[in-house]
MOPAC internal coordinates of N, CA, C and O (Angstrom, degrees):
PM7 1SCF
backbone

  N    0.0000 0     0.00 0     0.00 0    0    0    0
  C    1.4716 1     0.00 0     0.00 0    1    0    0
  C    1.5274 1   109.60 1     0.00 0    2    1    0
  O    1.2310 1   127.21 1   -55.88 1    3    2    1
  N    1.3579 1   103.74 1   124.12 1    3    2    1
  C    1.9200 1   105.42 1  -177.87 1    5    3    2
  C    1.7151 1   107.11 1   -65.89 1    6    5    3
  O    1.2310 1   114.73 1   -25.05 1    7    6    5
  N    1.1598 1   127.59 1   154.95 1    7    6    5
  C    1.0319 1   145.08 1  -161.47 1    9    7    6
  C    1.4144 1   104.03 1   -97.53 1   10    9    7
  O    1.2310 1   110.38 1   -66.08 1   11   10    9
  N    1.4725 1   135.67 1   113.92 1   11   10    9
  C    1.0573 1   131.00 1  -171.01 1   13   11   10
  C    1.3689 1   123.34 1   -61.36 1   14   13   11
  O    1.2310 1   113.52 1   152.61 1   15   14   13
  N    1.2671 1   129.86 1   -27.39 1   15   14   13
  C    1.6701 1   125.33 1   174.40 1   17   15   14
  C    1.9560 1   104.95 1   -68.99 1   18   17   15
  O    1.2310 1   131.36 1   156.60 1   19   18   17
  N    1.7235 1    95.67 1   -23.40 1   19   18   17
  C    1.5963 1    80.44 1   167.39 1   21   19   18
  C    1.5034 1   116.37 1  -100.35 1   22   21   19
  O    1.2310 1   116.15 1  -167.13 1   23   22   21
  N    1.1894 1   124.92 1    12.87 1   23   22   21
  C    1.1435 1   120.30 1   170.30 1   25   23   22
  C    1.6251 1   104.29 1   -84.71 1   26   25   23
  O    1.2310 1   124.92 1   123.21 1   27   26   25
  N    1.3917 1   108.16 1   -56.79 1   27   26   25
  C    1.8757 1   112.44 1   176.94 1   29   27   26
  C    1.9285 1   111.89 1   -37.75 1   30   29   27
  O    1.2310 1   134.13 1   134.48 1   31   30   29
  N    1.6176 1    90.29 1   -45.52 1   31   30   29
  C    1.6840 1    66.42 1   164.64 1   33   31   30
  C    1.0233 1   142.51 1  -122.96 1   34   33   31
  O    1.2310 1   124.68 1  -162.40 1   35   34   33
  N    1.2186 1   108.62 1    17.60 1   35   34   33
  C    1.7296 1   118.63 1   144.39 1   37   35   34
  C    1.3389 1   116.18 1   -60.75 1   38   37   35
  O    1.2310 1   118.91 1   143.50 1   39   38   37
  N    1.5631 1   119.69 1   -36.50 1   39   38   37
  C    1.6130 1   130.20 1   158.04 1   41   39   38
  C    1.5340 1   105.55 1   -38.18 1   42   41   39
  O    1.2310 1   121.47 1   109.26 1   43   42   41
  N    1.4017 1   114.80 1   -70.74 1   43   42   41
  C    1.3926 1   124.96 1  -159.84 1   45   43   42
  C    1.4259 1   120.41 1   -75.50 1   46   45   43
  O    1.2310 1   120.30 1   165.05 1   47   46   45
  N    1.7788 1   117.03 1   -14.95 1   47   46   45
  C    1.1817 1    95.75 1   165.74 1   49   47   46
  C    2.5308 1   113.73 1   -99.91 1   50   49   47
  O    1.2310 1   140.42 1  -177.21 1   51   50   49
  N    1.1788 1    77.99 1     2.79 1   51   50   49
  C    1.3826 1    87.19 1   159.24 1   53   51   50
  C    1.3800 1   131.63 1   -54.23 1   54   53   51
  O    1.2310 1   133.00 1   116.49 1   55   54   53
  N    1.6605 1    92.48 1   -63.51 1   55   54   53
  C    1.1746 1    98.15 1  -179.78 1   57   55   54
  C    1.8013 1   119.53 1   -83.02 1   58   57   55
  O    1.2310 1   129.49 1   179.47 1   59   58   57
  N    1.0796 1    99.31 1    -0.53 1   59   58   57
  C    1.8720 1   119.21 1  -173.83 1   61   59   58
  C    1.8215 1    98.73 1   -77.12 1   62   61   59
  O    1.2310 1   128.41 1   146.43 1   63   62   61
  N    1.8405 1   101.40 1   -33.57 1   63   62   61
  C    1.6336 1   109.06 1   178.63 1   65   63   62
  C    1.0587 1   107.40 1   -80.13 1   66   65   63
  O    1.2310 1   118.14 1   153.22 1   67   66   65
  N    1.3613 1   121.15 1   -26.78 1   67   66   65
  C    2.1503 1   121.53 1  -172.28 1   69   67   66
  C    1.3046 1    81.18 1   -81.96 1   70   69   67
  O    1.2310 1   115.84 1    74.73 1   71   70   69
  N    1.5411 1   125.50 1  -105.27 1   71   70   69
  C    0.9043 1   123.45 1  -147.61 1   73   71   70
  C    1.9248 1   135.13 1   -73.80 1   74   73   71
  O    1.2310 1   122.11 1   160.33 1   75   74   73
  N    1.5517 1   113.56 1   -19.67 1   75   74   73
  C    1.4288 1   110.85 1   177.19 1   77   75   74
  C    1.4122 1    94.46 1   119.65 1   78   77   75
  O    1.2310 1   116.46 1   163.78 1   79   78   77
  N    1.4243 1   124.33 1   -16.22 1   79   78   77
  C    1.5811 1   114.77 1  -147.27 1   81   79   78
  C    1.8338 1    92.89 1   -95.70 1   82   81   79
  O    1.2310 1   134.56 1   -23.46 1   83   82   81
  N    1.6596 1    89.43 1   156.54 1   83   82   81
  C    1.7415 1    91.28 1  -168.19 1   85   83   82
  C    1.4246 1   122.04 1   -52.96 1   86   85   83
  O    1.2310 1   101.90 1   -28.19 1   87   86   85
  N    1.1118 1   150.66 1   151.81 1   87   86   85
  C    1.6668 1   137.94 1   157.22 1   89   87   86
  C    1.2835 1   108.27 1   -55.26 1   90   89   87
  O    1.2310 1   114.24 1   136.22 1   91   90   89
  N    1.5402 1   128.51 1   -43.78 1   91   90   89
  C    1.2043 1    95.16 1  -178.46 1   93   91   90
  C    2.0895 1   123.47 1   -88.18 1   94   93   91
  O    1.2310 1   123.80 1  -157.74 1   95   94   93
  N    1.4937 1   110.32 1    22.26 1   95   94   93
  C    1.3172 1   132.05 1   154.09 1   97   95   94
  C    1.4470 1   106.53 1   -57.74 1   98   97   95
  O    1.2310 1   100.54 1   178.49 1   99   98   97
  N    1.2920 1   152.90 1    -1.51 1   99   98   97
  C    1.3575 1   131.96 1  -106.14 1  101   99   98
  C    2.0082 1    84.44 1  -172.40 1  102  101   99
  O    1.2310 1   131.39 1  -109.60 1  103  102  101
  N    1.2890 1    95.63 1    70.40 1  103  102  101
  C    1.6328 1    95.95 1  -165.44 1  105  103  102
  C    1.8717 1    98.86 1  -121.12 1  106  105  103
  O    1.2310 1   129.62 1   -39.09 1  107  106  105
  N    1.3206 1    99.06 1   140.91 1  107  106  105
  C    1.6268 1    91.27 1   165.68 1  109  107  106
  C    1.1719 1   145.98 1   -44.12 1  110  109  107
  O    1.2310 1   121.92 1   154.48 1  111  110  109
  N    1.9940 1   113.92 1   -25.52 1  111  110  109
  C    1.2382 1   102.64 1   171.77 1  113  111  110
  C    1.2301 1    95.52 1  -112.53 1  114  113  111
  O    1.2310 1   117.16 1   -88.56 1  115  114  113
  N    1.5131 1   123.01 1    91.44 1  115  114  113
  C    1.0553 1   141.68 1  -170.90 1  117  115  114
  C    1.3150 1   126.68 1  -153.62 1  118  117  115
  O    1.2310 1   113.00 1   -96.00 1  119  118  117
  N    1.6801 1   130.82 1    84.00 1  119  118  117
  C    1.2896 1   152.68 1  -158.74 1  121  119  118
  C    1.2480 1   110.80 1   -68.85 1  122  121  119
  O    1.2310 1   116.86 1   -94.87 1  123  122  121
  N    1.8442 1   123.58 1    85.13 1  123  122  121
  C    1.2219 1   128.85 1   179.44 1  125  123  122
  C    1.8362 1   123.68 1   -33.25 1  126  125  123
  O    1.2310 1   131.45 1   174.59 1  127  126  125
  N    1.4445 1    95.50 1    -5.41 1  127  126  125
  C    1.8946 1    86.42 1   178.29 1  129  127  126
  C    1.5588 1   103.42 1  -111.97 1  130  129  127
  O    1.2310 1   124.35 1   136.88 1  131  130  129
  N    1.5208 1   109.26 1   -43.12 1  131  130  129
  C    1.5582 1   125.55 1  -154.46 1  133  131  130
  C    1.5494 1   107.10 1   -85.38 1  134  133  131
  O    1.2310 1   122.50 1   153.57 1  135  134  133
  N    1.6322 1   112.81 1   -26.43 1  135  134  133
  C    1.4230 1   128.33 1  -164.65 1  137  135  134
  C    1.3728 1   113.71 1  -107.10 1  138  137  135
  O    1.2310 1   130.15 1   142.99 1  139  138  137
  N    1.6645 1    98.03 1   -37.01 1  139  138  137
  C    1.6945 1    94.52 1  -169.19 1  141  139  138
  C    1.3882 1    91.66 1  -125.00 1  142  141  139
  O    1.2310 1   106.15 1  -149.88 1  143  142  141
  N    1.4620 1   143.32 1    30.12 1  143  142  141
  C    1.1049 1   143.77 1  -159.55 1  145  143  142
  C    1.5967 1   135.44 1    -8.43 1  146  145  143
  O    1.2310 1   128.27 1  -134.09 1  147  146  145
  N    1.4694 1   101.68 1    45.91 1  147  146  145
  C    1.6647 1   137.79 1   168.81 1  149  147  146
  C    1.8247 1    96.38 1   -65.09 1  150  149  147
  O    1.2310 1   127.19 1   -68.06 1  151  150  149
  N    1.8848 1   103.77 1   111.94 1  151  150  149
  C    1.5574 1   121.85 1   162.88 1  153  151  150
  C    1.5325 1   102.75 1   -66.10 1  154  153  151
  O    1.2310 1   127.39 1    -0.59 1  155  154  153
  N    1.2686 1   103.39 1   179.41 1  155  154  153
  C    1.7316 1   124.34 1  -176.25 1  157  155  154
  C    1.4900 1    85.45 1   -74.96 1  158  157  155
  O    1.2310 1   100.37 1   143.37 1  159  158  157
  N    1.2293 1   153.18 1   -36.63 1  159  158  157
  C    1.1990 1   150.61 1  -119.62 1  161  159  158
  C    1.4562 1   102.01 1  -130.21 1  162  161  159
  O    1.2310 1   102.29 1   173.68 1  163  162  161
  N    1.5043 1   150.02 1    -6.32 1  163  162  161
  C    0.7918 1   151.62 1    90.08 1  165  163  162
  C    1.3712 1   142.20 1   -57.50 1  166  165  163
  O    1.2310 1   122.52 1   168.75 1  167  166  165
  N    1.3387 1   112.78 1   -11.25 1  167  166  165
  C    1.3866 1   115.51 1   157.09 1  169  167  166
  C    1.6408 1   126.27 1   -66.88 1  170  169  167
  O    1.2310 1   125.47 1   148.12 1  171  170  169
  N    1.5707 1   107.09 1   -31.88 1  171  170  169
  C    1.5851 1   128.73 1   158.80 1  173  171  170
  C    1.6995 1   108.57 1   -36.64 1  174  173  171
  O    1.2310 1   133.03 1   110.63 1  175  174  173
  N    1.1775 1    92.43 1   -69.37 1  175  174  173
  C    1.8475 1   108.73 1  -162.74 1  177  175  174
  C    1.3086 1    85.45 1   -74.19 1  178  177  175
  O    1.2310 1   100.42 1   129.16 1  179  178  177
  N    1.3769 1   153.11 1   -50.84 1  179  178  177
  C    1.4956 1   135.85 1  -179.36 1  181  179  178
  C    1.7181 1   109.88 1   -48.56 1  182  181  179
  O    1.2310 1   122.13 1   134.80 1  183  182  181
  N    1.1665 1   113.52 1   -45.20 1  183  182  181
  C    1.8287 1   114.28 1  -174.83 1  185  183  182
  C    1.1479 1    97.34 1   -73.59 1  186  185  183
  O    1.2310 1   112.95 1   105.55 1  187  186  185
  N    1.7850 1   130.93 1   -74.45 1  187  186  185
  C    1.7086 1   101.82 1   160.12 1  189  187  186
  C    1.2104 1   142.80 1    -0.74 1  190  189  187
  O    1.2310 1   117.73 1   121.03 1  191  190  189
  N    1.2136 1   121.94 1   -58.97 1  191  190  189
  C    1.4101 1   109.88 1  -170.74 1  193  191  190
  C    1.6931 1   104.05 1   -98.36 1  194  193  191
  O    1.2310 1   131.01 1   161.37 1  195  194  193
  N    1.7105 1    96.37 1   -18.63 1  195  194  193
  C    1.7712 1    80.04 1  -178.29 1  197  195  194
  C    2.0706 1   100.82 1   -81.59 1  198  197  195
  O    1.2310 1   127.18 1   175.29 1  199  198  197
  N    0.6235 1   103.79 1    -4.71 1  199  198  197
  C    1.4485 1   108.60 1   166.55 1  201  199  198
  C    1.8360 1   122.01 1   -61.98 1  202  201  199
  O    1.2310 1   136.57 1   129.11 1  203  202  201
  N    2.0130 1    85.52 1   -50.89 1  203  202  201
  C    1.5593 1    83.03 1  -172.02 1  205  203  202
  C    2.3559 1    94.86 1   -79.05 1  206  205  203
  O    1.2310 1   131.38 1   164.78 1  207  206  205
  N    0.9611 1    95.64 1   -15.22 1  207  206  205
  C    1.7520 1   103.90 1  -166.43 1  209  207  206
  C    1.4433 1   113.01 1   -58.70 1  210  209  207
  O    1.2310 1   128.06 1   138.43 1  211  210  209
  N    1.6505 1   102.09 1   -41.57 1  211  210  209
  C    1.3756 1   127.10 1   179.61 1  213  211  210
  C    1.2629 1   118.42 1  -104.36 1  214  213  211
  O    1.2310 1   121.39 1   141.20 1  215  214  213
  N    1.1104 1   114.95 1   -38.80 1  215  214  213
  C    1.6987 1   116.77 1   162.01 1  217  215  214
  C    1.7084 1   113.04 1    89.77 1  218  217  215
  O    1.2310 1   131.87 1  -144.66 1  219  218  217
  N    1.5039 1    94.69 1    35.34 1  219  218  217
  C    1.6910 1   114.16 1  -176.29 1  221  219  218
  C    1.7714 1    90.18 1  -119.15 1  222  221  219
  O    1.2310 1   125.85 1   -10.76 1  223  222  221
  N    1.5618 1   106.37 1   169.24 1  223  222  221
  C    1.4358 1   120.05 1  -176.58 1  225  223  222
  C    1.7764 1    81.25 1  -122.29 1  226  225  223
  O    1.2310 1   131.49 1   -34.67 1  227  226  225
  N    1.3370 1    95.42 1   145.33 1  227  226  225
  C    1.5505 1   132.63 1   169.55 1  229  227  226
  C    1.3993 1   101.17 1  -142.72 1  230  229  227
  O    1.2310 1   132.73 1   -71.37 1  231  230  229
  N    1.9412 1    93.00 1   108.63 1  231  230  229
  C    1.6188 1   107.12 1   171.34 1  233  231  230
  C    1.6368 1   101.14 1   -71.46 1  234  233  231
  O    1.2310 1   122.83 1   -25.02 1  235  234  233
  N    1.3805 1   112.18 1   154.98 1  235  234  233
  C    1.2491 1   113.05 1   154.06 1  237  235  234
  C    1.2757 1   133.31 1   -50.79 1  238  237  235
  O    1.2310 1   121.82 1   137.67 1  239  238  237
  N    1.4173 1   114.11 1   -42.33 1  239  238  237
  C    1.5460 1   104.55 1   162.54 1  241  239  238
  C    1.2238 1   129.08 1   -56.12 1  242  241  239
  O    1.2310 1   123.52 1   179.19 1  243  242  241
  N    1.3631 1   110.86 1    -0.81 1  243  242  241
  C    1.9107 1   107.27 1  -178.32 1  245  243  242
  C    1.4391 1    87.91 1  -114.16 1  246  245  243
  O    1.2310 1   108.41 1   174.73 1  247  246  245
  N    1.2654 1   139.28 1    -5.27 1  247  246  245
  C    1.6201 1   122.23 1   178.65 1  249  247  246
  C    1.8182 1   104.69 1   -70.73 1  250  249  247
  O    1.2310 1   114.63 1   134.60 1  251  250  249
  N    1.1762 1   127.77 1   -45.40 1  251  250  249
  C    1.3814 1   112.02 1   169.29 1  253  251  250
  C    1.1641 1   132.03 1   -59.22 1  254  253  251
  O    1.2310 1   128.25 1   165.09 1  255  254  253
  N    1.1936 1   101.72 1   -14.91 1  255  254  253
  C    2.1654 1   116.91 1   170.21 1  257  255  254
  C    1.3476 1   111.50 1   -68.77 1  258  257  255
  O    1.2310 1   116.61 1   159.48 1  259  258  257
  N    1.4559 1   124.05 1   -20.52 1  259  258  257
  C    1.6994 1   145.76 1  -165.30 1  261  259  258
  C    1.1291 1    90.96 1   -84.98 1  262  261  259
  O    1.2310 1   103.67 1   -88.88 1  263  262  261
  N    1.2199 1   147.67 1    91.12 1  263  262  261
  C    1.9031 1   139.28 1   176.32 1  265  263  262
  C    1.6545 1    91.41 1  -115.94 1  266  265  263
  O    1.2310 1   113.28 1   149.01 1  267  266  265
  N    1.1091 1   130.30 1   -30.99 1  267  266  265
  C    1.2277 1   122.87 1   175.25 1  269  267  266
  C    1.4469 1   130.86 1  -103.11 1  270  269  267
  O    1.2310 1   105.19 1   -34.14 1  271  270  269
  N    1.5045 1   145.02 1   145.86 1  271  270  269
  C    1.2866 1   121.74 1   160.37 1  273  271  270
  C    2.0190 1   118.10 1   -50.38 1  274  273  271
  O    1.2310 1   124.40 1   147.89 1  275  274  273
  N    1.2202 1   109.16 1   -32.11 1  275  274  273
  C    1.8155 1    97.61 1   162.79 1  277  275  274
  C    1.1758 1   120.28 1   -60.09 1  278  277  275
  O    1.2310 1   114.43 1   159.85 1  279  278  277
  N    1.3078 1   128.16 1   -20.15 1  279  278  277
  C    1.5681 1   127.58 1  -160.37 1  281  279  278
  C    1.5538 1    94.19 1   -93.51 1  282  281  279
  O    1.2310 1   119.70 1   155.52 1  283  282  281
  N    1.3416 1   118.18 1   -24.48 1  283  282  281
  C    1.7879 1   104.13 1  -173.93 1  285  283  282
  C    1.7069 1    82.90 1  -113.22 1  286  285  283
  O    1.2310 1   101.97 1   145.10 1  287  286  285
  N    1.1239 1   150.54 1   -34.90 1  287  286  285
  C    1.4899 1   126.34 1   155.36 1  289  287  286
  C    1.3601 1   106.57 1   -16.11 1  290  289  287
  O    1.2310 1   125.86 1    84.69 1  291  290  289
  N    1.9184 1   106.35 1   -95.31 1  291  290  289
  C    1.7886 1   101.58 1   170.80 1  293  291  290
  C    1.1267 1   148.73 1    -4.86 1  294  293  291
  O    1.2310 1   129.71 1   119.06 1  295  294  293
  N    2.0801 1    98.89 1   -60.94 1  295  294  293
  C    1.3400 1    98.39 1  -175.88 1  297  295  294
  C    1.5890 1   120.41 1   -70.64 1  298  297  295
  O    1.2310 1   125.75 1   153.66 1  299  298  297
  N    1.5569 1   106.56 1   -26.34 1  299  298  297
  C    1.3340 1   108.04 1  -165.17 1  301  299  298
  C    1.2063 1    95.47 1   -85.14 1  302  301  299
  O    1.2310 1   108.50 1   171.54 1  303  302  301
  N    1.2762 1   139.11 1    -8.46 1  303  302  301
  C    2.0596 1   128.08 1   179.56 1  305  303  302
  C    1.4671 1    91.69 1   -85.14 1  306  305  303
  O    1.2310 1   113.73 1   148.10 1  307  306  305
  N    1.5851 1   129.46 1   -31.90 1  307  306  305
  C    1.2830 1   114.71 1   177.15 1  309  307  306
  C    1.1295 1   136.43 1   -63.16 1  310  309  307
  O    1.2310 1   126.31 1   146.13 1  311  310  309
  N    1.6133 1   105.47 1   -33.87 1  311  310  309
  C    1.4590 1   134.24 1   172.33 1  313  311  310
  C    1.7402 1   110.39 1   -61.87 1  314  313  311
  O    1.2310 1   120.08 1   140.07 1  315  314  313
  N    1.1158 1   117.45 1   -39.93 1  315  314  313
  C    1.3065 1   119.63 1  -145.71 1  317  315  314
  C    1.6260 1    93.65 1   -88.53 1  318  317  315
  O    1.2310 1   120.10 1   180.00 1  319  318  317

């Protein structure tokens, strides 16, 4: 099971490659639409690669369950 402080920043430099925004922007209580203002359309290519990064599957139906960076922290330590 991956270790969640290395999952956050494997999270954070993910999303630092989609979108530009700092890693340390990239905090658990931190609402991928409202906080870090990440579209559906980069939120795609973020689960992609944290998929291939971590090497867990995230159905699409659980990507709208992800509203937070903790919620895909979680899911992916659960997955893994």
């Amino acid at each position: 099971m991956a270790n969640k402080d290395d999952i956050l920043s494997g999270l954070a430099e993910i999303v630092n490659e989609e979108t530009g925004l700092e890693t340390e922007e990239v905090q658990l209580d931190k609402n991928f639409t409202d906080d870090l203002d990440i579209d559906s359309i980069s939120m795609m290519t973020i689960v992609v690669n944290a998929e291939e990064k971590f090497d867990v599957k995230i159905p699409d139906e659980e990507v709208k369950n992800l509203k937070t960076v903790q919620d895909a922290v979680e899911f992916i330590a659960n997955a893994s």
